[in-house]
VMD Tcl script that builds the backbone (N, CA, C; Angstrom):
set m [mol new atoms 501]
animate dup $m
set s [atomselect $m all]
$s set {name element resname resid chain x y z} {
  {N N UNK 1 A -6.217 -23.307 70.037}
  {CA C UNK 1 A -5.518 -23.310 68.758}
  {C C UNK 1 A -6.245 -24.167 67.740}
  {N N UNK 2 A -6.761 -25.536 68.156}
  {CA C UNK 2 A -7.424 -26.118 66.886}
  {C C UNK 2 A -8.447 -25.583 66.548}
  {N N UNK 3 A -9.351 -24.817 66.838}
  {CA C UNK 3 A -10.147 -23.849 66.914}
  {C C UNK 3 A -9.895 -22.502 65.798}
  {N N UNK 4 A -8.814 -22.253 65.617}
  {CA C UNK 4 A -8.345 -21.349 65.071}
  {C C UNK 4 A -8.373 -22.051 63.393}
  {N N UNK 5 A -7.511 -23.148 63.442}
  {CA C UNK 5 A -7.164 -23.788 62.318}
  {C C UNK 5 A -8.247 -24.432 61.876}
  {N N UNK 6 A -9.108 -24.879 62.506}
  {CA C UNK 6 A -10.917 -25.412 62.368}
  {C C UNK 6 A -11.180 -24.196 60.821}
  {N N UNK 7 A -11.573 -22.887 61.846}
  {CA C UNK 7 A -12.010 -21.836 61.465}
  {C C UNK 7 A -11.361 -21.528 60.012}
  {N N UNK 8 A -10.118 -21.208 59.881}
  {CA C UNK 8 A -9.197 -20.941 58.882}
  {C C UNK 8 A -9.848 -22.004 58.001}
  {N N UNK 9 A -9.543 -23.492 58.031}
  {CA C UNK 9 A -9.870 -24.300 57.289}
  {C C UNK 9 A -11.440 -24.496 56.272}
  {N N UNK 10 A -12.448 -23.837 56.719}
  {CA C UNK 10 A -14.172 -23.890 56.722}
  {C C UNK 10 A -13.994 -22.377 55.610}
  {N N UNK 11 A -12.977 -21.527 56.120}
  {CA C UNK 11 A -13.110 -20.155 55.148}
  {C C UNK 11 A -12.712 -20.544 53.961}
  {N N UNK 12 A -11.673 -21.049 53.775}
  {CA C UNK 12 A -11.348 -21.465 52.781}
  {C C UNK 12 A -11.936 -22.875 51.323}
  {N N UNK 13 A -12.699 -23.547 52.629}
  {CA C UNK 13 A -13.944 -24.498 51.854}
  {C C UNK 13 A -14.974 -23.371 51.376}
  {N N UNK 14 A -15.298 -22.069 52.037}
  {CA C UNK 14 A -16.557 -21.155 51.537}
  {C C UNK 14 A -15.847 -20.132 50.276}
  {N N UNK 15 A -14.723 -20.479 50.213}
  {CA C UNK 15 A -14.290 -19.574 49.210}
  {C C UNK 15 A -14.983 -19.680 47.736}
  {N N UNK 16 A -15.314 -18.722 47.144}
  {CA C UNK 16 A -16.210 -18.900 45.845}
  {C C UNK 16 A -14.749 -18.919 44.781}
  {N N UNK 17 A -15.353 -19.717 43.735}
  {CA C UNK 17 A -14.721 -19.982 42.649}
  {C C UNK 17 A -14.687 -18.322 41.866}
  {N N UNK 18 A -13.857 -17.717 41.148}
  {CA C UNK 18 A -14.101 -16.596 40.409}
  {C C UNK 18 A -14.890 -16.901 39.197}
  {N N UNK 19 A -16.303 -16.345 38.842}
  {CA C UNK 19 A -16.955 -16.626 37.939}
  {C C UNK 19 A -16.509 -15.991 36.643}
  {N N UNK 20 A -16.755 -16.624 35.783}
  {CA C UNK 20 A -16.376 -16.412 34.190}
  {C C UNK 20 A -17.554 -15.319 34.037}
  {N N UNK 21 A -16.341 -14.049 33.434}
  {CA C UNK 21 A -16.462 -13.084 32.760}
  {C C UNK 21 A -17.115 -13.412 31.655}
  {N N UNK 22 A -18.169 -12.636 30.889}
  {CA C UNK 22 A -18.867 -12.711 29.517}
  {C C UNK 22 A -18.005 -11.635 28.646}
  {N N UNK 23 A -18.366 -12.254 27.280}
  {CA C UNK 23 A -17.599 -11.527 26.511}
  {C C UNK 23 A -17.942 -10.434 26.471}
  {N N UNK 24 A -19.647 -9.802 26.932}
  {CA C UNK 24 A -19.347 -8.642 26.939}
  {C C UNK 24 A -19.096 -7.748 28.195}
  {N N UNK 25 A -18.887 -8.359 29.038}
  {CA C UNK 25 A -18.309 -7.877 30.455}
  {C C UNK 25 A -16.172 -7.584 30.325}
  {N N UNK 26 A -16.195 -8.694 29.288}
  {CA C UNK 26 A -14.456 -8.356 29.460}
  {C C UNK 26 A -14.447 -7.685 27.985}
  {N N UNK 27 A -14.883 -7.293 26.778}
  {CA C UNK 27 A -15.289 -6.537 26.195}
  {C C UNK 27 A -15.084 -4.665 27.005}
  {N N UNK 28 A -16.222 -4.460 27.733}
  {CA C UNK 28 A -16.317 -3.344 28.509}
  {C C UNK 28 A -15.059 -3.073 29.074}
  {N N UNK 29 A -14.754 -4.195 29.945}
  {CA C UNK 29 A -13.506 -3.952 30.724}
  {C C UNK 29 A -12.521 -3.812 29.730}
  {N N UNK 30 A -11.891 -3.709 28.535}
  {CA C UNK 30 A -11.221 -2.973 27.744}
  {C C UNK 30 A -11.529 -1.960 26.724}
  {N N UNK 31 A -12.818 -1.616 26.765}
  {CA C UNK 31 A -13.192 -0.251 26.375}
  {C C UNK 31 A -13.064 0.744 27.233}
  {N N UNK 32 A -13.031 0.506 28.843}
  {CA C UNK 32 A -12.830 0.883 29.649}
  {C C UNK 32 A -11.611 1.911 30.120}
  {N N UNK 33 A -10.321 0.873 29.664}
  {CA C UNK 33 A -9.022 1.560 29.841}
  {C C UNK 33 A -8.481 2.136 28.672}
  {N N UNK 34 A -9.108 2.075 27.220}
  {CA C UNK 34 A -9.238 3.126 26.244}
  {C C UNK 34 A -9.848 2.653 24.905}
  {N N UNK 35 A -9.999 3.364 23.833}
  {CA C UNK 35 A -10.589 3.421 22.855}
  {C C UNK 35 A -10.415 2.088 21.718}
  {N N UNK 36 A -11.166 0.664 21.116}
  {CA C UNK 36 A -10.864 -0.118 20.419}
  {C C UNK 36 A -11.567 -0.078 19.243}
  {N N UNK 37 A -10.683 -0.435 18.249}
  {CA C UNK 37 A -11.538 -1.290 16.904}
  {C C UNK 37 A -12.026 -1.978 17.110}
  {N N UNK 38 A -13.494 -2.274 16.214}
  {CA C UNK 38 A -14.256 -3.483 16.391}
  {C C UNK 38 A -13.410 -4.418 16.132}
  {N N UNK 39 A -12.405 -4.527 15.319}
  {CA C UNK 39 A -11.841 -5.505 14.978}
  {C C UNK 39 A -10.357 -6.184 15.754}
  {N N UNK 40 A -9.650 -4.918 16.312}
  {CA C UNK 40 A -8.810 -5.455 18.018}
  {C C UNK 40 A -9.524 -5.620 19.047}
  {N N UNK 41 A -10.607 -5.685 18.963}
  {CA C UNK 41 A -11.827 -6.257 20.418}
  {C C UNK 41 A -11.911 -7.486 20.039}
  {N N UNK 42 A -12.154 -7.998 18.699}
  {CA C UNK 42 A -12.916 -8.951 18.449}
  {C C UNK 42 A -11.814 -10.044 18.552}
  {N N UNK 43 A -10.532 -9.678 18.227}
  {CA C UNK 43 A -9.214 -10.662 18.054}
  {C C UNK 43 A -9.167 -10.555 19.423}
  {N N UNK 44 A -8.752 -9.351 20.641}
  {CA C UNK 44 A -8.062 -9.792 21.574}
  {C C UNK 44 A -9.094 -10.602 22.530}
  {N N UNK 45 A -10.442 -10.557 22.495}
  {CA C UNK 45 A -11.231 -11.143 22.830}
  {C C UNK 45 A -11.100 -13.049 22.517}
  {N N UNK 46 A -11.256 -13.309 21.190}
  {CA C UNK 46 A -10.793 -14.362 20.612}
  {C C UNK 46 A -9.743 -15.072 21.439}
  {N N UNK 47 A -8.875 -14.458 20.999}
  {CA C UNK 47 A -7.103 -14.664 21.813}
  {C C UNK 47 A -7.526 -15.200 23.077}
  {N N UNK 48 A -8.434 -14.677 23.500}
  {CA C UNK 48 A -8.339 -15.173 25.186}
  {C C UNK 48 A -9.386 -16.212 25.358}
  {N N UNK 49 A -9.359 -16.765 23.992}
  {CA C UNK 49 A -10.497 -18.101 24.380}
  {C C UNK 49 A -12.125 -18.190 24.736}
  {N N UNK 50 A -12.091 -17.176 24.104}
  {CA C UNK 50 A -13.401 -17.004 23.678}
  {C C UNK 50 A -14.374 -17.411 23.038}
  {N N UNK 51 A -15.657 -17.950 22.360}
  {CA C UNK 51 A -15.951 -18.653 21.716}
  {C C UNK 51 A -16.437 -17.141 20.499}
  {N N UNK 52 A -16.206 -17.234 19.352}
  {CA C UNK 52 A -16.217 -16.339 18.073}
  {C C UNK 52 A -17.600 -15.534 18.164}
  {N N UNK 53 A -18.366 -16.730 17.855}
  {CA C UNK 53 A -19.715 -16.660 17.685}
  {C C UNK 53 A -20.215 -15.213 18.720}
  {N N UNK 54 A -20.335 -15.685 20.282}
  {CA C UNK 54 A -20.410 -14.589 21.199}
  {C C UNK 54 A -19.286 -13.654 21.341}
  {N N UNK 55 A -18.382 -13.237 20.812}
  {CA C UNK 55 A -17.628 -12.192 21.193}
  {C C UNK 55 A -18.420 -11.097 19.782}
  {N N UNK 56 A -18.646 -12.128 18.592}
  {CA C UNK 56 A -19.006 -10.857 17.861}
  {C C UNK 56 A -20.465 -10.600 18.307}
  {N N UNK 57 A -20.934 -10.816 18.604}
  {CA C UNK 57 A -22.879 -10.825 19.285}
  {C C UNK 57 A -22.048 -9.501 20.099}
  {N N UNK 58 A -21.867 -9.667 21.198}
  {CA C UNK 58 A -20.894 -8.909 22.273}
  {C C UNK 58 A -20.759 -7.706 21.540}
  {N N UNK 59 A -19.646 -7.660 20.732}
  {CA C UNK 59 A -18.886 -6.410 20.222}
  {C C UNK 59 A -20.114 -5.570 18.871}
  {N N UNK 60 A -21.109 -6.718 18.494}
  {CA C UNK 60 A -21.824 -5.465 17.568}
  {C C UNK 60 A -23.087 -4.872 18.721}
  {N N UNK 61 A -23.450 -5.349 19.607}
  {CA C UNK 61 A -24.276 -5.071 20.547}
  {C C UNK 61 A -23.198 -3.832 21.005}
  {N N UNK 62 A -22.097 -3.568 21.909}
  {CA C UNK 62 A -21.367 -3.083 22.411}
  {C C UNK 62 A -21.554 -1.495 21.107}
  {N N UNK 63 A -20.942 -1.592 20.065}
  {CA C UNK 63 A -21.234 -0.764 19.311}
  {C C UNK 63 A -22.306 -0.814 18.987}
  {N N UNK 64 A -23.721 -0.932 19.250}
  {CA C UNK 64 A -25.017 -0.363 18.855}
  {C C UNK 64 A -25.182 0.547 19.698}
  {N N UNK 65 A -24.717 0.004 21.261}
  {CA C UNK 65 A -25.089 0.836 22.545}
  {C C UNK 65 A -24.184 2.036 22.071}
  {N N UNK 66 A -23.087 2.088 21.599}
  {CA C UNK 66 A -22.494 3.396 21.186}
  {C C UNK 66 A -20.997 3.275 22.431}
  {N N UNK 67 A -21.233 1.848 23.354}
  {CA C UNK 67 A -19.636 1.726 23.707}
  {C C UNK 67 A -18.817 1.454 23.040}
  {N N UNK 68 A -18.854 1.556 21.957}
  {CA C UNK 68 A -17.697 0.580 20.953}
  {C C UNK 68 A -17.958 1.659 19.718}
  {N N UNK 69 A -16.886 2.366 18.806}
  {CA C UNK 69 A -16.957 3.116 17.795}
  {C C UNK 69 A -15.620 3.534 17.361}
  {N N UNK 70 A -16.099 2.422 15.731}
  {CA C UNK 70 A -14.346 2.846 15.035}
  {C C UNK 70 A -14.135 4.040 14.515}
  {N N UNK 71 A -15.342 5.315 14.521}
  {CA C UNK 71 A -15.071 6.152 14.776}
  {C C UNK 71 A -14.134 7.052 15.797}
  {N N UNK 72 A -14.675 6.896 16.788}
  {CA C UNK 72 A -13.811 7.532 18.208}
  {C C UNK 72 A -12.759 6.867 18.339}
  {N N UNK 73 A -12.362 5.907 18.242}
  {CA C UNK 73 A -11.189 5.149 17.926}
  {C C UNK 73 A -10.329 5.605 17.075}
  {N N UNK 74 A -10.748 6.091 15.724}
  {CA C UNK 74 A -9.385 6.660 15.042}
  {C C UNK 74 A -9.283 8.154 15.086}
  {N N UNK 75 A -10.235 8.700 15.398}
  {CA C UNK 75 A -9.783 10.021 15.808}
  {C C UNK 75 A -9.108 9.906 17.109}
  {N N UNK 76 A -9.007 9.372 18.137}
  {CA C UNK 76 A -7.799 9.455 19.245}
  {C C UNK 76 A -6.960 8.884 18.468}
  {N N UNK 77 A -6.762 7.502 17.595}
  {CA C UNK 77 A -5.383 7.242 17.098}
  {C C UNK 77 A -4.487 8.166 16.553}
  {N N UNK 78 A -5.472 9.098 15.560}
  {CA C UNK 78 A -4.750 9.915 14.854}
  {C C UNK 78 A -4.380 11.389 15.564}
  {N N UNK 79 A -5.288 11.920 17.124}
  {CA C UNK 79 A -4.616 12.692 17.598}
  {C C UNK 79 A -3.144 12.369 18.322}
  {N N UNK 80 A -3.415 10.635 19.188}
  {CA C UNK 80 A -2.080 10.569 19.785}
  {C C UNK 80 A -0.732 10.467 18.905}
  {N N UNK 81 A -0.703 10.342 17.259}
  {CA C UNK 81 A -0.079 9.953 16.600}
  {C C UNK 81 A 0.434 11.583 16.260}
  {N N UNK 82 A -0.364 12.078 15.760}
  {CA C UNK 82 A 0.384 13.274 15.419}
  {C C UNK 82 A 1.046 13.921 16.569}
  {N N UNK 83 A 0.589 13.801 17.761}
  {CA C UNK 83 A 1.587 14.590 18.997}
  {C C UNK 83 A 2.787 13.520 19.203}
  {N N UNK 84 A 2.825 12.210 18.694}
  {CA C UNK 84 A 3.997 11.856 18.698}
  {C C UNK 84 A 4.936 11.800 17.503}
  {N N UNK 85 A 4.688 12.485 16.632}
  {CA C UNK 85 A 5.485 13.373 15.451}
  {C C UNK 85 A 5.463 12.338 14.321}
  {N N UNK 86 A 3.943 11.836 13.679}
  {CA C UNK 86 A 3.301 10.815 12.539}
  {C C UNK 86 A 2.937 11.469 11.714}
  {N N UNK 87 A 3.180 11.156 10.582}
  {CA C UNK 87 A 2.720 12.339 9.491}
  {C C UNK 87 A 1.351 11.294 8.466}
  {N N UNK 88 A 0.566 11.893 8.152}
  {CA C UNK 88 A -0.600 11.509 7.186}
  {C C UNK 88 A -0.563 9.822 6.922}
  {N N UNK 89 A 0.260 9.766 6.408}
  {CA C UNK 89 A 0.236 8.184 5.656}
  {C C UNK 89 A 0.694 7.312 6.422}
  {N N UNK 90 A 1.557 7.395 7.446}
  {CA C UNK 90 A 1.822 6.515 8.606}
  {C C UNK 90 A 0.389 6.470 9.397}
  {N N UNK 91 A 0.056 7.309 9.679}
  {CA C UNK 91 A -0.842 7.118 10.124}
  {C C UNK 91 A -2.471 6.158 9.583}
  {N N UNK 92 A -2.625 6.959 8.374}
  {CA C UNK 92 A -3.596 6.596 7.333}
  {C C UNK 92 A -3.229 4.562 7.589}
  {N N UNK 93 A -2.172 4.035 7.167}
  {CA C UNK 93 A -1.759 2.632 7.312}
  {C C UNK 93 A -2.266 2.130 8.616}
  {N N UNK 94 A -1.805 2.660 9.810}
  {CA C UNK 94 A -1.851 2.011 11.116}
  {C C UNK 94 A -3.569 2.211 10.579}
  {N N UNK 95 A -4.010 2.676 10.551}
  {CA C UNK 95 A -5.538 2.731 10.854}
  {C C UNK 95 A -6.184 1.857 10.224}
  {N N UNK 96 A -5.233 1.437 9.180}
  {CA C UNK 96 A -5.721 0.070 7.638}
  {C C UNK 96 A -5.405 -1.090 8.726}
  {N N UNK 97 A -4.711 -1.088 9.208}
  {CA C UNK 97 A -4.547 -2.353 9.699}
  {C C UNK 97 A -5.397 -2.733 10.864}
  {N N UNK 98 A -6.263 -1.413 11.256}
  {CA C UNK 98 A -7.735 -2.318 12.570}
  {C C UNK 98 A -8.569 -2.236 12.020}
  {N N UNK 99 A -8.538 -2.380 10.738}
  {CA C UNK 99 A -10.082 -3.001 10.047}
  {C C UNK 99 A -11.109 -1.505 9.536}
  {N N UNK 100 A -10.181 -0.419 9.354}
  {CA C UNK 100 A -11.194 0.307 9.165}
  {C C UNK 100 A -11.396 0.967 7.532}
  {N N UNK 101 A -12.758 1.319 7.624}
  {CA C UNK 101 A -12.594 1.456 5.937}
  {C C UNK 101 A -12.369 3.129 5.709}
  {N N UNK 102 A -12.233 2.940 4.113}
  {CA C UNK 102 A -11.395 4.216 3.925}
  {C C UNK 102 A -12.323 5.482 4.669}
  {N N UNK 103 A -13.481 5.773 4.232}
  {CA C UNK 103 A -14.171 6.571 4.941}
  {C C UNK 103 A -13.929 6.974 6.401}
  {N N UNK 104 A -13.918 6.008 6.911}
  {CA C UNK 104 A -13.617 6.409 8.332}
  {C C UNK 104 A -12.130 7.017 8.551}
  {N N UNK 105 A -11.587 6.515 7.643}
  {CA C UNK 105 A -9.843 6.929 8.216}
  {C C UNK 105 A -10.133 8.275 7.321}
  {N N UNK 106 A -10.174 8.410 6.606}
  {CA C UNK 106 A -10.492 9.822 5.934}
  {C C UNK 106 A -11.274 10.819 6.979}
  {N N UNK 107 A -12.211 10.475 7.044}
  {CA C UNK 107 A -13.062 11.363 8.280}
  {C C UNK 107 A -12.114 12.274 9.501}
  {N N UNK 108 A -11.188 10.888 10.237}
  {CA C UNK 108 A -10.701 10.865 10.882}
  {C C UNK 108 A -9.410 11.888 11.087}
  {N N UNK 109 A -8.808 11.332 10.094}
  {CA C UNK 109 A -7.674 12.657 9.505}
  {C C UNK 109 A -8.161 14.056 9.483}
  {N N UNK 110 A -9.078 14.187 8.607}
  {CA C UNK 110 A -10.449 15.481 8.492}
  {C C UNK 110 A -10.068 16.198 9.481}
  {N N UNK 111 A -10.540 15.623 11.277}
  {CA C UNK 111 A -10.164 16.123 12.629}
  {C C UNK 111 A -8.819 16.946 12.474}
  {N N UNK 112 A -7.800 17.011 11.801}
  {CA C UNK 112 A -6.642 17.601 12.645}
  {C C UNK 112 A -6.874 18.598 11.173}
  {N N UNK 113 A -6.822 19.873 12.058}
  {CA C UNK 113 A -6.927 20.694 11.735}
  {C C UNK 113 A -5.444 22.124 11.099}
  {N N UNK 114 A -4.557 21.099 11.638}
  {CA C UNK 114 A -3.143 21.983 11.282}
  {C C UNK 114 A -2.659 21.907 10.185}
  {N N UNK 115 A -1.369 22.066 9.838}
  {CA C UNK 115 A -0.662 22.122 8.361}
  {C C UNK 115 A 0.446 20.899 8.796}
  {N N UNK 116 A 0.107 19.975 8.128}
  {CA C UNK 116 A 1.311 18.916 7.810}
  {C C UNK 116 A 2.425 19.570 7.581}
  {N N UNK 117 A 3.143 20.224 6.781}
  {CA C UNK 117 A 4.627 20.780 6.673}
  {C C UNK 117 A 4.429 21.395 7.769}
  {N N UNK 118 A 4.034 22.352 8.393}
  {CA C UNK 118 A 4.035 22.602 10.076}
  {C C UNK 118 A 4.747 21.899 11.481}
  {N N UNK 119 A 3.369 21.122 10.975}
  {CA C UNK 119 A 3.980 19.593 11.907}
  {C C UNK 119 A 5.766 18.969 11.432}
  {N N UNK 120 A 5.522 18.848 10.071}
  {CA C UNK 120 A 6.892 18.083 10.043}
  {C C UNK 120 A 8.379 19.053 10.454}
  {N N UNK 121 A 8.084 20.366 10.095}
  {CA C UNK 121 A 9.129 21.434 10.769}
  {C C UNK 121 A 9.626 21.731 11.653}
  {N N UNK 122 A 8.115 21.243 12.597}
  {CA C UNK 122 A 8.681 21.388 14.075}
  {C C UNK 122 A 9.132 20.412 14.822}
  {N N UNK 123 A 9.097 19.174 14.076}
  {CA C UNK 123 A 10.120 17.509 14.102}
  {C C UNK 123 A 11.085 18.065 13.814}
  {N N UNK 124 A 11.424 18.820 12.656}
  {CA C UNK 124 A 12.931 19.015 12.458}
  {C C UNK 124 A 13.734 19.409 13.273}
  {N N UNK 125 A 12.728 20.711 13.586}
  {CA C UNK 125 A 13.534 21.537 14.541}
  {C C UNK 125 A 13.871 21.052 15.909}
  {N N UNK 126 A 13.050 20.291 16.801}
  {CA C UNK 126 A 12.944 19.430 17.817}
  {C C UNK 126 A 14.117 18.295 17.640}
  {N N UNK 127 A 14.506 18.131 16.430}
  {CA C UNK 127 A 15.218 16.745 16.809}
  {C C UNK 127 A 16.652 17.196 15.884}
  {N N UNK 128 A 16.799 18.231 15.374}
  {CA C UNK 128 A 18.251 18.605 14.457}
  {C C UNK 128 A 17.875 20.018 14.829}
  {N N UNK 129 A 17.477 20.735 15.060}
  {CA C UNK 129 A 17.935 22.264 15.075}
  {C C UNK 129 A 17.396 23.133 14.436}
  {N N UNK 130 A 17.988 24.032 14.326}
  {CA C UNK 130 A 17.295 24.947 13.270}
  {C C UNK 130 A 17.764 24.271 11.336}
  {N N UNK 131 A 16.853 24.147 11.114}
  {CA C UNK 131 A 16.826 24.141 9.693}
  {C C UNK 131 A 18.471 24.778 9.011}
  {N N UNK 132 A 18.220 25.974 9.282}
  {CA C UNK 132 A 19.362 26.866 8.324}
  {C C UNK 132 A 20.899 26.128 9.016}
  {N N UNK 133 A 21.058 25.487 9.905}
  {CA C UNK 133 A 22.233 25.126 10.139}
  {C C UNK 133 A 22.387 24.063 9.731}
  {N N UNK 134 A 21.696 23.125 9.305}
  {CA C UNK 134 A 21.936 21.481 8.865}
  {C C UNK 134 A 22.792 21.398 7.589}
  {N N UNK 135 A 23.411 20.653 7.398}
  {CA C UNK 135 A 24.716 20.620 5.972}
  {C C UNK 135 A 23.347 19.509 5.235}
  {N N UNK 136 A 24.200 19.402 4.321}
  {CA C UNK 136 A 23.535 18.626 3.055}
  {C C UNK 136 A 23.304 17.440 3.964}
  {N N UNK 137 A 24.425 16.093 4.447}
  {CA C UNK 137 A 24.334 15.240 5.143}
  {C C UNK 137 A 23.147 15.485 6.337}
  {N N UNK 138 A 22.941 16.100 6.584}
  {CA C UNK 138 A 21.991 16.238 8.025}
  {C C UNK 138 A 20.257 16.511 7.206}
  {N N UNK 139 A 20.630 17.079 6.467}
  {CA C UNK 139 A 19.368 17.630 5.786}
  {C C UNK 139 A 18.532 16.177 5.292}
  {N N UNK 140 A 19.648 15.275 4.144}
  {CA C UNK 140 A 19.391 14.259 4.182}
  {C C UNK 140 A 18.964 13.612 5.360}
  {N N UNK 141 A 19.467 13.117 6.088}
  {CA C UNK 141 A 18.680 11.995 7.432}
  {C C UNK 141 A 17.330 12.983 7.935}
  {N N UNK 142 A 17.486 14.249 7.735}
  {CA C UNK 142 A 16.089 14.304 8.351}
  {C C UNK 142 A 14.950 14.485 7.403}
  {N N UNK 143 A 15.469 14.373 6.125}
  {CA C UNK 143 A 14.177 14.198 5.145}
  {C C UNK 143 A 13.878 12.178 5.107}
  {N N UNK 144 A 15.176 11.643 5.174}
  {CA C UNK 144 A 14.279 10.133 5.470}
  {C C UNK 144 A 13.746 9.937 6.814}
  {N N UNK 145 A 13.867 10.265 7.427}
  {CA C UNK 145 A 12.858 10.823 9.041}
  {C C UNK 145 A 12.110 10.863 9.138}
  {N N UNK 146 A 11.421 11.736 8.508}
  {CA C UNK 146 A 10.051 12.279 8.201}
  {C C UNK 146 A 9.778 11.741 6.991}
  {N N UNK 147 A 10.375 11.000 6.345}
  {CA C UNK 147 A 9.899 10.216 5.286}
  {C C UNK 147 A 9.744 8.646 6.250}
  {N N UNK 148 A 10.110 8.160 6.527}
  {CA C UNK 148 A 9.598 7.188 7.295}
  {C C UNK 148 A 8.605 7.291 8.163}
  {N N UNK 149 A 8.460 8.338 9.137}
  {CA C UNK 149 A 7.412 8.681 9.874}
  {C C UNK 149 A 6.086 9.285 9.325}
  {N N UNK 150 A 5.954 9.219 7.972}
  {CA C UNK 150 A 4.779 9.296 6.903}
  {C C UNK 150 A 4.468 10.676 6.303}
  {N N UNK 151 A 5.287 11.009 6.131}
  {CA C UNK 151 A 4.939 12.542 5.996}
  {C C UNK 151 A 5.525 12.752 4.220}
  {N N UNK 152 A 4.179 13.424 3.223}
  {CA C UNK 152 A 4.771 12.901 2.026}
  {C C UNK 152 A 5.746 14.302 1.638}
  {N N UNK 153 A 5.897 14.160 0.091}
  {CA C UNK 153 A 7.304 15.123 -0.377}
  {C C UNK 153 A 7.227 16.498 0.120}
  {N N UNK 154 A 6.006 16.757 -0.341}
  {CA C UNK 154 A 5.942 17.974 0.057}
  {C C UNK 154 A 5.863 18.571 0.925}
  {N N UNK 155 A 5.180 18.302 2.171}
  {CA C UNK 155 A 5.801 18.343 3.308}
  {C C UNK 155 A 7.061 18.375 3.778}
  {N N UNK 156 A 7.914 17.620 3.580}
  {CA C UNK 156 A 9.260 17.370 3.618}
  {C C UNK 156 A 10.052 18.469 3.192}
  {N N UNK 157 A 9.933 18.622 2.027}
  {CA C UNK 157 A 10.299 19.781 1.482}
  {C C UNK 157 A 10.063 21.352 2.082}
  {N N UNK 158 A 8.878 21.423 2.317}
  {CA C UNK 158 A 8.210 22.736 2.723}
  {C C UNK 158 A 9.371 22.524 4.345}
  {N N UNK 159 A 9.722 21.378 5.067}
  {CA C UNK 159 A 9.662 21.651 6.337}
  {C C UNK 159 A 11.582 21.906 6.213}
  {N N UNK 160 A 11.945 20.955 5.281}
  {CA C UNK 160 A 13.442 21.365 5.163}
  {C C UNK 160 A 13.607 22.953 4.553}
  {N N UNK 161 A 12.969 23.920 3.881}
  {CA C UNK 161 A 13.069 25.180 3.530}
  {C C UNK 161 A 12.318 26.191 4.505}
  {N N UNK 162 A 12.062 25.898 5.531}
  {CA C UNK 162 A 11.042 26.573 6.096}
  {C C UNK 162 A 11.747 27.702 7.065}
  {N N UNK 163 A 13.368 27.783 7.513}
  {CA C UNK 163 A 13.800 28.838 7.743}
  {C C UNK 163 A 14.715 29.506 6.922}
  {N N UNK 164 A 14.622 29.093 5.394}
  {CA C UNK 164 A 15.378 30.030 4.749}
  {C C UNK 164 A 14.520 30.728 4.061}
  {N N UNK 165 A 13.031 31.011 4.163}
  {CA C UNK 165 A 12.030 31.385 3.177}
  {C C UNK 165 A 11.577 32.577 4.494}
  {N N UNK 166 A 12.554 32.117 5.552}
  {CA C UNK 166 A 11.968 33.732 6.545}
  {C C UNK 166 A 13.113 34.445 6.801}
  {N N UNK 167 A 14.261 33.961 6.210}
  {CA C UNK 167 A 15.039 35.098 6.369}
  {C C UNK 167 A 15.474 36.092 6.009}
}
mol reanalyze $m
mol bondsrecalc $m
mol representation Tube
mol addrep $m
């Protein structure tokens, strides 16, 4: 038995310390599990005690290699956004706020290829019904709906008339 506990005891003196991650090793490791702004890399990097200086070395190296692009970044933002029922300008904002400039969010938008009143119609219909049955009161809440969820007048409009213009 002391033999045992000898043994146990010596593994645990050989145990290695876990070595510190580089910024651009934990960098990777969250490009990894999905798409970032240079500029939410560079904060959540920061955040975790990082020293500034090397996280941005890190993150513009990272985007030279072409792992890092606030390109590809807002085109997935703006596809997962519109399948979760975001209209133009909600979206356009979230994208202001990771640092990106207008060009790119413009570009980005560019990608979706459908009809905004489309999109916002089939929110309606998904979440109140058919159009032609909604009273004035209902019609209302689902034009601030889709007015909150970024979708501008006209849209709105087009998506609240959109089954009485086929009947």
């Amino acid at each position: 038995m002391d033999d045992g506990s000898v043994e146990s005891g010596s593994r645990s003196q050989q145990r290695r310390k876990p070595r510190e991650l580089t910024a651009t090793q934990r960098a990777l490791g969250l490009l990894t599990r999905r798409e970032h702004s240079r500029k939410e890399l560079t904060r959540k990097l920061t955040s975790r005690g990082m020293d500034a200086a090397e996280v941005e070395h890190a993150v513009a190296k990272l985007a030279g290699d072409g792992w890092q692009s606030d390109g590809r970044f807002a085109e997935s933002l703006v596809r997962s956004r519109i399948s979760n029922g975001y209209g133009p300008a909600r979206i356009r904002a979230e994208l202001a706020t990771h640092g990106l400039d207008a060009d790119t969010i413009a570009a980005a938008l560019d990608t979706f290829h459908g009809d905004w009143a489309e999109t916002a119609s089939d929110l309606v219909r998904r979440r109140y019904g058919p159009v032609a049955t909604l009273d004035l009161n209902q019609r209302r809440k689902a034009a601030d709906f889709l007015m909150r969820r970024g979708f501008d007048g006209a849209s709105v409009r087009s998506a609240l008339r959109a089954d009485f213009e086929t009947d």
